[in-house]
SETIDREN-372038 format. One record per residue (C-alpha): residue number from 1; x, z, y; chain. Coordinates in steps of 0.2 Angstrom, whole numbers. Example, Ala and Ser with C-alpha at 12.3 -4.5 7.8 and 13.67 -1.06 7.14 Angstrom:
% residues 2
+-----+-------+-------+-------+--------+
| num |     u |     w |     v | chaine |
+-----+-------+-------+-------+--------+
|   1 |    62 |    39 |   -22 |      A |
|   2 |    68 |    36 |    -5 |      A |
+-----+-------+-------+-------+--------+
***
This chain:
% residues 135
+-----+-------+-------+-------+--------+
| num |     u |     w |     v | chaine |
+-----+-------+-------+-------+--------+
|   1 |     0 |     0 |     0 |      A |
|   2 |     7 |    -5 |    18 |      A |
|   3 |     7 |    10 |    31 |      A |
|   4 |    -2 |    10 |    43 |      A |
|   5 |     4 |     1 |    60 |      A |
|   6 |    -5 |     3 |    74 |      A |
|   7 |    -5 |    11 |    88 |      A |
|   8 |   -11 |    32 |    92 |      A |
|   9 |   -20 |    35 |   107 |      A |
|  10 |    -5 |    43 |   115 |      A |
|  11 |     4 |    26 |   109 |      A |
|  12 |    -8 |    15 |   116 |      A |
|  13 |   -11 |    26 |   132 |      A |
|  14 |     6 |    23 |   136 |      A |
|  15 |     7 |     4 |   132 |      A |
|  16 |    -9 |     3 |   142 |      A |
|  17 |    -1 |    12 |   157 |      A |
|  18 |    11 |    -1 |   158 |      A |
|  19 |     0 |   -18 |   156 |      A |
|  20 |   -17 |   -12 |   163 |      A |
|  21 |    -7 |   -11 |   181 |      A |
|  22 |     0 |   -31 |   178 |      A |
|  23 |   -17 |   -35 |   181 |      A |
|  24 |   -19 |   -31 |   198 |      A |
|  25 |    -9 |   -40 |   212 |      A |
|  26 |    -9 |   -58 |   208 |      A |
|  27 |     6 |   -59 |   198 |      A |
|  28 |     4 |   -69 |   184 |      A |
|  29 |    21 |   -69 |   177 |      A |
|  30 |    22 |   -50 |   178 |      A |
|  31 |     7 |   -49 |   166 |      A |
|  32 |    13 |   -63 |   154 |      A |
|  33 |    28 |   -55 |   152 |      A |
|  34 |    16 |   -46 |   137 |      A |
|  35 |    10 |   -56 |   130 |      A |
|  36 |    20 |   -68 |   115 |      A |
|  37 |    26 |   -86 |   118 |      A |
|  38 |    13 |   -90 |   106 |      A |
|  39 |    -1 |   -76 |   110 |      A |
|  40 |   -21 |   -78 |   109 |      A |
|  41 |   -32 |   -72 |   122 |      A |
|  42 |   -51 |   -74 |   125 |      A |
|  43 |   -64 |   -64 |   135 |      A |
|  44 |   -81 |   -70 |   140 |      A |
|  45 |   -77 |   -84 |   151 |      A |
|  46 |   -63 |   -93 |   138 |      A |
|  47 |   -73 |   -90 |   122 |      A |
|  48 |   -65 |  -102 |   114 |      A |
|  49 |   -48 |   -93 |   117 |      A |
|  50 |   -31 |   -98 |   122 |      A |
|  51 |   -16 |  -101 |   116 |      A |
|  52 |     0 |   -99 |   121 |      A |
|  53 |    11 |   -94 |   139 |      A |
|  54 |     8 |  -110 |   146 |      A |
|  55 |   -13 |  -111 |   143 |      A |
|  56 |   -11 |   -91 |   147 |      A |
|  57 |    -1 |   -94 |   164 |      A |
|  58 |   -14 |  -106 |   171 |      A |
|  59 |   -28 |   -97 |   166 |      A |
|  60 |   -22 |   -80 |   171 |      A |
|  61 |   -13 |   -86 |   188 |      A |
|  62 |   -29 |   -91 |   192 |      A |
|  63 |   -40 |   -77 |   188 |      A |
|  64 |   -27 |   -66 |   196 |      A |
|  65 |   -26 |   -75 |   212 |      A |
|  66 |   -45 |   -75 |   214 |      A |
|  67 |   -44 |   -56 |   212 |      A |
|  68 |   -29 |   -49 |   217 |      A |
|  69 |   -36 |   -32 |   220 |      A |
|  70 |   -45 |   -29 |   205 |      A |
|  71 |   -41 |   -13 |   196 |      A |
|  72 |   -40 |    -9 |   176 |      A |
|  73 |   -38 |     9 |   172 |      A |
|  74 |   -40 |    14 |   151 |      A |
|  75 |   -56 |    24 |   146 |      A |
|  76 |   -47 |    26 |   129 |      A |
|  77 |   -41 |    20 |   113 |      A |
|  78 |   -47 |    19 |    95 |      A |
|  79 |   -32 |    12 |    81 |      A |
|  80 |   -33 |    -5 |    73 |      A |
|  81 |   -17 |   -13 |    63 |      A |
|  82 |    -6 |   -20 |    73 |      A |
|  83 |   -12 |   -13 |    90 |      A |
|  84 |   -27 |    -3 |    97 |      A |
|  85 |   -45 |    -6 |   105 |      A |
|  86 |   -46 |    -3 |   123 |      A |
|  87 |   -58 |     4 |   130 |      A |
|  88 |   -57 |     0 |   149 |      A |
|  89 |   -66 |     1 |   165 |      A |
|  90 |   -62 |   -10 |   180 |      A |
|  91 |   -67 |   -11 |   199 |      A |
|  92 |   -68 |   -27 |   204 |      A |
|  93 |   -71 |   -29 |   222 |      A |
|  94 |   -83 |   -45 |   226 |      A |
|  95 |   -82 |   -49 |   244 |      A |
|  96 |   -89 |   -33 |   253 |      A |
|  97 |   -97 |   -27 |   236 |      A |
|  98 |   -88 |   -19 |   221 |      A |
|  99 |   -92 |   -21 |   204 |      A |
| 100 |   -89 |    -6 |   192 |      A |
| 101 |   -86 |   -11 |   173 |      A |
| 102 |   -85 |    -4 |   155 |      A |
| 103 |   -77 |   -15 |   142 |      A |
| 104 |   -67 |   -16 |   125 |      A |
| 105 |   -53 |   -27 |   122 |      A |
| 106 |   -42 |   -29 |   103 |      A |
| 107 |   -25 |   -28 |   108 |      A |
| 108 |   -12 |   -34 |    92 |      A |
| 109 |     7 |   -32 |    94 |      A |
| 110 |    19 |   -39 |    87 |      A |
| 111 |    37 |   -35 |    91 |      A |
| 112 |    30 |   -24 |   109 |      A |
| 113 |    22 |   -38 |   114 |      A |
| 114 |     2 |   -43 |   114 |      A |
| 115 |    -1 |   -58 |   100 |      A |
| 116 |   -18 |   -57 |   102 |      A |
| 117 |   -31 |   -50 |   114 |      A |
| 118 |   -48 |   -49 |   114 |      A |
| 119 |   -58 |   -46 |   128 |      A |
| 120 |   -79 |   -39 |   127 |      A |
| 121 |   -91 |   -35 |   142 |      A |
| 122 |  -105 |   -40 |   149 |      A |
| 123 |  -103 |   -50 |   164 |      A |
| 124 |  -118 |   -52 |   171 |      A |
| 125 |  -116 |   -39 |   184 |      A |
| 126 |  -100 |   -49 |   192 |      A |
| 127 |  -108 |   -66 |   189 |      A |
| 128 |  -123 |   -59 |   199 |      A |
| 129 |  -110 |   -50 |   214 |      A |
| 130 |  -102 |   -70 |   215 |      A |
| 131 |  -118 |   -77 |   217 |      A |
| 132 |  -124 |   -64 |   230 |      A |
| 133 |  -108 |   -67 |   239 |      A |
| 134 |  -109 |   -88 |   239 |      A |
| 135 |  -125 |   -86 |   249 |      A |
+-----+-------+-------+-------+--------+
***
């Protein structure tokens, strides 16, 4: 039987300390500096998923650039192999509005670095702030 390999809550508290902050500011290639040569990530607007840094550097210099100020802070942690699931809130400010949010992601390692990530949350509340602010 193979030990187990994932990640404790302090383990994962601590790796989420780290990344959660490269989210916020606009700079993609801090944040992609976790992520493989070859990682998978999806959330709700990429469903489908992406591939690799190059598809992970457009994607994420854009969504970071249209929310430089956003904030990810970590709720908590549950084990899975290879990684944990994050539980995580973010404030996303939308114009003069913020948007409060509670999501899950999976977050597999391989060698300290995310391979996959996985991201889960209702975004109608943001999709609804964008519209409000487009009037």
């Amino acid at each position: 039987m193979t030990p187990f390999t994932g990640l404790d809550a302090t383990a994962a508290r601590a790796f989420a300390e780290a990344w959660l902050p490269a989210w916020t500011g606009g700079d993609a290639a801090r944040l992609l500096a976790f992520y493989t040569e070859d990682a998978v990530y999806s959330d709700p607007a990429v469903p489908g998923g992406l591939r690799g840094q190059p598809a992970l550097a457009a994607y994420f210099g854009r969504l970071l650039a249209a929310n430089p100020r956003w904030v990810w802070t970590q709720r908590g942690a549950i084990p899975l192999e290879d990684g944990f699931l994050n539980l995580w809130h973010a404030v996303i400010p939308v114009g003069a509005e913020v948007v409060e949010l509670d999501g899950v992601c999976t977050v597999q390692l391989h060698a300290g670095r995310i391979a996959a990530n996985h991201v889960f949350f209702d975004r109608s509340p943001l999709l609804a702030a964008l519209a409000r602010r487009r009037r």
